[in-house]
KOLNU-800004 format. One record per residue (C-alpha): residue number from 1; x, y, z. Coordinates in Angstrom, 3 decimals, padded with zeros to 6 digits, m for minus. Layout:
<nodes>
<node k="NUM" X="X" Y="Y" Z="Z"/>
...
</nodes>
This chain:
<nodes>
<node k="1" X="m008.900" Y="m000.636" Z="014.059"/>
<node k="2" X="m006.232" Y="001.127" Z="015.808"/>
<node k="3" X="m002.533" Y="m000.372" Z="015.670"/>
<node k="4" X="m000.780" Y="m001.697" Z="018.844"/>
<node k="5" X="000.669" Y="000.893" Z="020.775"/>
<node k="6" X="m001.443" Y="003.598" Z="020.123"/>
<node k="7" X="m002.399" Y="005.591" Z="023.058"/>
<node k="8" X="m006.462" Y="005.989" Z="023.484"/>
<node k="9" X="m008.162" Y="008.551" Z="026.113"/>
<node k="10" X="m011.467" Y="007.649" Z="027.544"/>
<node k="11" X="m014.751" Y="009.728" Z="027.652"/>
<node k="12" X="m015.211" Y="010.873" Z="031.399"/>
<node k="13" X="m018.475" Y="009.059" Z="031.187"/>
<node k="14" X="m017.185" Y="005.684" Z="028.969"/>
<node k="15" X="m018.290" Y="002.299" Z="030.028"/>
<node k="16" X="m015.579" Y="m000.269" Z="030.112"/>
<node k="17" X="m014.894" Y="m003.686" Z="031.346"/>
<node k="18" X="m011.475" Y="m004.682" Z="033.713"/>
<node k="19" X="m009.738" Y="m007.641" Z="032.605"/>
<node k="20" X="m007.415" Y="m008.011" Z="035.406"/>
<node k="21" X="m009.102" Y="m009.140" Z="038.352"/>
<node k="22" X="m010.055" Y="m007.021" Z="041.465"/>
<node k="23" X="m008.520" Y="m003.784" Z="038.883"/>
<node k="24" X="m011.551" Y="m002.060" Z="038.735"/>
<node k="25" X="m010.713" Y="000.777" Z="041.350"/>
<node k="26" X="m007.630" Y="000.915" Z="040.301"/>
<node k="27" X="m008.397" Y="001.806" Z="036.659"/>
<node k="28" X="m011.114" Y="004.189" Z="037.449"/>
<node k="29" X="m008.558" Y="006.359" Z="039.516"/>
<node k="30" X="m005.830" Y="006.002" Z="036.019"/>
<node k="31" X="m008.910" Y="007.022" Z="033.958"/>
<node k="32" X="m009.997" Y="009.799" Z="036.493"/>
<node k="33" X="m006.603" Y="011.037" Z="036.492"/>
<node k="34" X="m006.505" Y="011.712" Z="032.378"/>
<node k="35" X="m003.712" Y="009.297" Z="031.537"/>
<node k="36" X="m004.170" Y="007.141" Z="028.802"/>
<node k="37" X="m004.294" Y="003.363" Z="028.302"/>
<node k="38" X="m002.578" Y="001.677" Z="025.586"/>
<node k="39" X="m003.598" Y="m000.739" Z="022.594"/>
<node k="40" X="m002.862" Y="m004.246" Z="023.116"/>
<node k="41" X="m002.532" Y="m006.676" Z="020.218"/>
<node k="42" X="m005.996" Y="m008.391" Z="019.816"/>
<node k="43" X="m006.341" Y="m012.044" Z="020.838"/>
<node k="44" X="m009.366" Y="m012.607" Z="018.077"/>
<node k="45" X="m011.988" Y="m012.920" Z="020.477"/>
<node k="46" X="m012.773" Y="m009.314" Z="020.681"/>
<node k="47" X="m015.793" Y="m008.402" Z="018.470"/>
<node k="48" X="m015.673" Y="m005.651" Z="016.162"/>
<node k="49" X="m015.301" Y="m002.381" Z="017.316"/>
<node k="50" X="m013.897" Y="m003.718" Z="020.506"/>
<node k="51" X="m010.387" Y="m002.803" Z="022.418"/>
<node k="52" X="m008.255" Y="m004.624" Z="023.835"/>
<node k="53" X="m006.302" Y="m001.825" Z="026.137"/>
<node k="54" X="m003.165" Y="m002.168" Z="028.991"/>
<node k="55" X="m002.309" Y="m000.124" Z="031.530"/>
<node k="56" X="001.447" Y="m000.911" Z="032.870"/>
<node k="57" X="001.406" Y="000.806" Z="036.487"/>
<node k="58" X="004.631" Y="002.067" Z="037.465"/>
<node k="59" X="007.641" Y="000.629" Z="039.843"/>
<node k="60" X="006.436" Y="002.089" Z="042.788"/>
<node k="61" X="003.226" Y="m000.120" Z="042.055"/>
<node k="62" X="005.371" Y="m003.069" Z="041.660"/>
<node k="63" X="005.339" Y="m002.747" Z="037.392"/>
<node k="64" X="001.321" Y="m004.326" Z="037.913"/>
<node k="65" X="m000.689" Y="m004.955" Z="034.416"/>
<node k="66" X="m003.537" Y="m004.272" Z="034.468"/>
<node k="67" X="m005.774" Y="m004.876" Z="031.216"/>
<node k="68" X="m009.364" Y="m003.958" Z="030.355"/>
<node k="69" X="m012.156" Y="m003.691" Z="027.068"/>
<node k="70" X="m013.723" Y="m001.124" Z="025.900"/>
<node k="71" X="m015.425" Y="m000.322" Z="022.558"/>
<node k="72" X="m014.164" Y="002.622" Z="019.966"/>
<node k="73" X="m017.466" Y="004.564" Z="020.714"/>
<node k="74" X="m016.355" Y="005.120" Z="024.194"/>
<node k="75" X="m013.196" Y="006.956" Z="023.025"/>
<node k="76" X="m012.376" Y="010.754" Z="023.585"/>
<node k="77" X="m009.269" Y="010.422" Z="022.066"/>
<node k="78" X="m006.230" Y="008.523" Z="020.601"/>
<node k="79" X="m002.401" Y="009.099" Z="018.750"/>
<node k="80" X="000.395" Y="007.307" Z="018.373"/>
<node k="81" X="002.990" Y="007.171" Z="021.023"/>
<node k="82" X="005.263" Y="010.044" Z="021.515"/>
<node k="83" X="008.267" Y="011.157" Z="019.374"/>
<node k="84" X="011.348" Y="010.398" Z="021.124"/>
<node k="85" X="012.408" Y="013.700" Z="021.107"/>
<node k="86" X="009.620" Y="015.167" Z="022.862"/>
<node k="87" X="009.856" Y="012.853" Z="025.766"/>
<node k="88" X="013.686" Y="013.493" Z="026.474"/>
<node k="89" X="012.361" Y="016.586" Z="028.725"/>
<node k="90" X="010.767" Y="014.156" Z="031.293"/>
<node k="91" X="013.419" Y="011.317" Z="031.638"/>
<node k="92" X="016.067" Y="011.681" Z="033.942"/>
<node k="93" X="018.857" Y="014.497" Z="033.908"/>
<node k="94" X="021.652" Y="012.316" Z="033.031"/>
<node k="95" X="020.151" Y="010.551" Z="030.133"/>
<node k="96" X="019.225" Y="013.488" Z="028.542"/>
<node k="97" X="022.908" Y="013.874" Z="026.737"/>
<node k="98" X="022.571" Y="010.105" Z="025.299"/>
<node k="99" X="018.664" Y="010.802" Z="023.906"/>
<node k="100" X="019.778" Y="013.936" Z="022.606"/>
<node k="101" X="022.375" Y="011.810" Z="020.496"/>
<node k="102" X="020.221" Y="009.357" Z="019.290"/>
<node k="103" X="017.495" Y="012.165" Z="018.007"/>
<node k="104" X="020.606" Y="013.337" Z="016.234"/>
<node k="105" X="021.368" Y="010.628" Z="014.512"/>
<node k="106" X="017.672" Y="009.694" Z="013.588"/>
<node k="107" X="017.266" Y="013.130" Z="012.067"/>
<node k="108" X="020.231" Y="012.157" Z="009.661"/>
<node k="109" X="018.853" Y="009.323" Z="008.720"/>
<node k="110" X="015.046" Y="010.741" Z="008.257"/>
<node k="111" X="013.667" Y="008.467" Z="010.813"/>
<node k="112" X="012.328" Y="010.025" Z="014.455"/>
<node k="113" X="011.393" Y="006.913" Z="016.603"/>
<node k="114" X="008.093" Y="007.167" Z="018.557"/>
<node k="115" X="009.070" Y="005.998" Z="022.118"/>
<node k="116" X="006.975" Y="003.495" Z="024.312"/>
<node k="117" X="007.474" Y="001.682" Z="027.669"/>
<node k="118" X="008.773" Y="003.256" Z="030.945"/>
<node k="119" X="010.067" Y="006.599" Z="028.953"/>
<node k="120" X="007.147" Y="006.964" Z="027.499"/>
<node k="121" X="004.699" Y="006.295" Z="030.562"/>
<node k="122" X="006.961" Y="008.968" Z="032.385"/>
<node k="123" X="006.769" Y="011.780" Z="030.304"/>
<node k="124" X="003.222" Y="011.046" Z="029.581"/>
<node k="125" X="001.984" Y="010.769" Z="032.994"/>
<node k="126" X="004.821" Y="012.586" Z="035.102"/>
<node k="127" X="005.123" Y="009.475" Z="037.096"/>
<node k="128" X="008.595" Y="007.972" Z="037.929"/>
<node k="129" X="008.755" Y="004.581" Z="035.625"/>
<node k="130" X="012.331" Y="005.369" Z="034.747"/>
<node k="131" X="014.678" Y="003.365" Z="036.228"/>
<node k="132" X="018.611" Y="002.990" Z="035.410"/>
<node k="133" X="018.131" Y="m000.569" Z="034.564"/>
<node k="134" X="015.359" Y="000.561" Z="032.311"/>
<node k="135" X="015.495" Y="m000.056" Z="028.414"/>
<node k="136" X="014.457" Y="002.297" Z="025.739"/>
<node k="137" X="011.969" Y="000.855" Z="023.873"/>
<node k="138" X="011.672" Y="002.304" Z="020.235"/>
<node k="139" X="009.344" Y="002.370" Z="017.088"/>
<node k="140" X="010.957" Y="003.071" Z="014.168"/>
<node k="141" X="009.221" Y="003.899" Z="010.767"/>
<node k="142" X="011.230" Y="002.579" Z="007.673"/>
<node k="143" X="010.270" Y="002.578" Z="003.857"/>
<node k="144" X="013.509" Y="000.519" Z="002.653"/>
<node k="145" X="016.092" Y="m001.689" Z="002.913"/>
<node k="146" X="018.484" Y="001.232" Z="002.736"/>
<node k="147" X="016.680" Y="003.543" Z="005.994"/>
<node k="148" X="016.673" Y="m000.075" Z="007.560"/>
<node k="149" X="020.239" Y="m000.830" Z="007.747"/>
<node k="150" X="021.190" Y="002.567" Z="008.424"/>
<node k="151" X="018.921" Y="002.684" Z="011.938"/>
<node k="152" X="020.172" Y="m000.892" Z="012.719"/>
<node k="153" X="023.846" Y="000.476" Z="012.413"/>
<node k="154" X="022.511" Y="003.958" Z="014.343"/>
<node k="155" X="021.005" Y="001.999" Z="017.500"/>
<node k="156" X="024.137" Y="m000.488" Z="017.470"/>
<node k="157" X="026.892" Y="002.427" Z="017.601"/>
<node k="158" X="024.665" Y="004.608" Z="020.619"/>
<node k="159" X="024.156" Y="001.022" Z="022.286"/>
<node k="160" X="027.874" Y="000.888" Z="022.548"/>
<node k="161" X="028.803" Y="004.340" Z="022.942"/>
<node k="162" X="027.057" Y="005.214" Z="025.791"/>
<node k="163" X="026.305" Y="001.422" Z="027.256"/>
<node k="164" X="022.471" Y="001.911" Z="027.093"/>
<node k="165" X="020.001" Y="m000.733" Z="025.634"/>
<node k="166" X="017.579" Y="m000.091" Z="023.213"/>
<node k="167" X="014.454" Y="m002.837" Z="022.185"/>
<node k="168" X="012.026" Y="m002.070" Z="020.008"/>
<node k="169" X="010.746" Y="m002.819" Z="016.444"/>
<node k="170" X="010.759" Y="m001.815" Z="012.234"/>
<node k="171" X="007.888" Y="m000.284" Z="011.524"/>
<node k="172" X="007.167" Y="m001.844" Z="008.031"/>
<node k="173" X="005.066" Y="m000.604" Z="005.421"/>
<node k="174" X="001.108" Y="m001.807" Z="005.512"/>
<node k="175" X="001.719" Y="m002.198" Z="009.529"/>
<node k="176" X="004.055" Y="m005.191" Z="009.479"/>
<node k="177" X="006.595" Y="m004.775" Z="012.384"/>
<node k="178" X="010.090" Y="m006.854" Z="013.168"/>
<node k="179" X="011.964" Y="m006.399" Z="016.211"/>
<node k="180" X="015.527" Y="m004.242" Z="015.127"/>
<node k="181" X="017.728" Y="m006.469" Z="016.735"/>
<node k="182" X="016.754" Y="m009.693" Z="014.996"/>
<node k="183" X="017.184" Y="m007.596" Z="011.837"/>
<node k="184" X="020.437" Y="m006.583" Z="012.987"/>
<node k="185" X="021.736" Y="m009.580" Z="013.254"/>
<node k="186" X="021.231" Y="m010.551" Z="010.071"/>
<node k="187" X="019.060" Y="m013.391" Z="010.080"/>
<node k="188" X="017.491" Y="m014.750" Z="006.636"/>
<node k="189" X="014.109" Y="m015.162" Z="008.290"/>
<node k="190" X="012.406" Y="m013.353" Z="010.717"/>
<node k="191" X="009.545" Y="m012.873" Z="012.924"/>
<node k="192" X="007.427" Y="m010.466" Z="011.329"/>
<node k="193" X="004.291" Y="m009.360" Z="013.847"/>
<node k="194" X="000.986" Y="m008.121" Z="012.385"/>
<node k="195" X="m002.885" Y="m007.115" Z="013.496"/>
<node k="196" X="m003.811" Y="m010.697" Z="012.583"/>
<node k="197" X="m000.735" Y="m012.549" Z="014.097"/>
<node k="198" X="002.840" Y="m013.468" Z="013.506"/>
<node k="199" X="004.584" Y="m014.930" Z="010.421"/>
<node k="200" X="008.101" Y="m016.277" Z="009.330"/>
<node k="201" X="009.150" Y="m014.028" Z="006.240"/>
<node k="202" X="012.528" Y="m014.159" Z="004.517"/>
<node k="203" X="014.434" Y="m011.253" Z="004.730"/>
<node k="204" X="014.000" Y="m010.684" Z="001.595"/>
<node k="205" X="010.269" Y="m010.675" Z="001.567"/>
<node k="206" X="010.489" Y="m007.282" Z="003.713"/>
<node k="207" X="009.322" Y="m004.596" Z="001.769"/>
<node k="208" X="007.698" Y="m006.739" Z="m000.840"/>
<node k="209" X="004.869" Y="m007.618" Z="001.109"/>
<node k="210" X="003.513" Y="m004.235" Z="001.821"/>
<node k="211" X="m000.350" Y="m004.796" Z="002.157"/>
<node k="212" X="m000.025" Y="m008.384" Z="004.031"/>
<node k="213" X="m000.170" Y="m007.413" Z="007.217"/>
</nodes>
């Protein structure tokens, strides 16, 4: 099954269910348009083979939700969300300096986020989610303890240096995934989020429970 966040194209001809009420039109004109919907965590009721998939409309269309099902069969396509350094191109002029420094500073430390939420949706669609309230939202691949605290330190400097905000989660081995600020602040037990749900693990437990998720 694919992991939350991944981005999935439809088949032109694809059957598929809205979730949102009264969304229908709205998601056949998305799909119509070639933009992609996004994997949402599954609720359990789905059954297999099934998708649970979002589509966040952008601030012009008041930030709507809309959500709908489809199964894997009906996809074209999928990958993971975009590197963060490919999407600097479509955000907006002035944040291009403070991206470019964060990329920077990921390359040193051997770990390129993948980018979601409204700097994602923008350079993926060329539609204007970007905001200057808006947050980066990050995904960050780690393999140790070591990579770990050295992104946690990375995203805590550039938060401060150039008084932007960055969310996002640890990508953990075996799919686990923590949000980086809660490991930041150095919590002994955190939330850590799965395919099947969400756990309390010591901080410890991190990269010792590799095939849990």
């Amino acid at each position: 099954m694919l992991p939350r966040h991944s981005l999935v194209w439809l088949k032109d001809d694809a059957t598929w269910q809205a979730l949102t009420p009264a969304a229908g039109p709205r998601l056949r004109d998305w799909l119509r348009a070639g933009h992609p919907a996004v994997v949402a965590r599954r609720d359990g009721s789905e059954p297999a083979g099934q998708l649970r998939l979002g589509v966040p409309l952008p601030p012009a269309e008041a930030k709507l939700r809309l959500s709908l099902s489809t199964a894997m069969t009906q996809l074209q396509r999928h990958s993971p969300p975009p590197l963060l350094d490919a999407a600097i191109a479509a955000a907006p002029p002035h944040r291009h300096a403070a991206l470019q420094a964060l990329c920077d500073g990921a390359r040193a430390a051997a770990a390129m986020p993948r980018v979601f939420g409204s700097f994602a949706w923008q350079a993926l669609t060329g539609l204007a989610y970007v905001q200057d309230s808006s947050d980066l939202d990050l995904l960050w691949p780690v393999d140790g303890c070591a990579q770990t605290d050295a992104i946690a330190a990375l995203v805590q400097t550039w938060e401060q240096r150039h008084g932007l905000r960055a969310d996002g989660e640890l990508l953990l081995p075996g799919g686990q995934a923590v949000n980086w600020r809660e490991y930041a602040s150095g919590a002994r037990q955190l939330l850590v989020k799965s395919h099947a749900g969400c756990a309390l693990l010591p901080r410890t437990a991190l990269f010792a429970a590799r095939s849990a998720a």
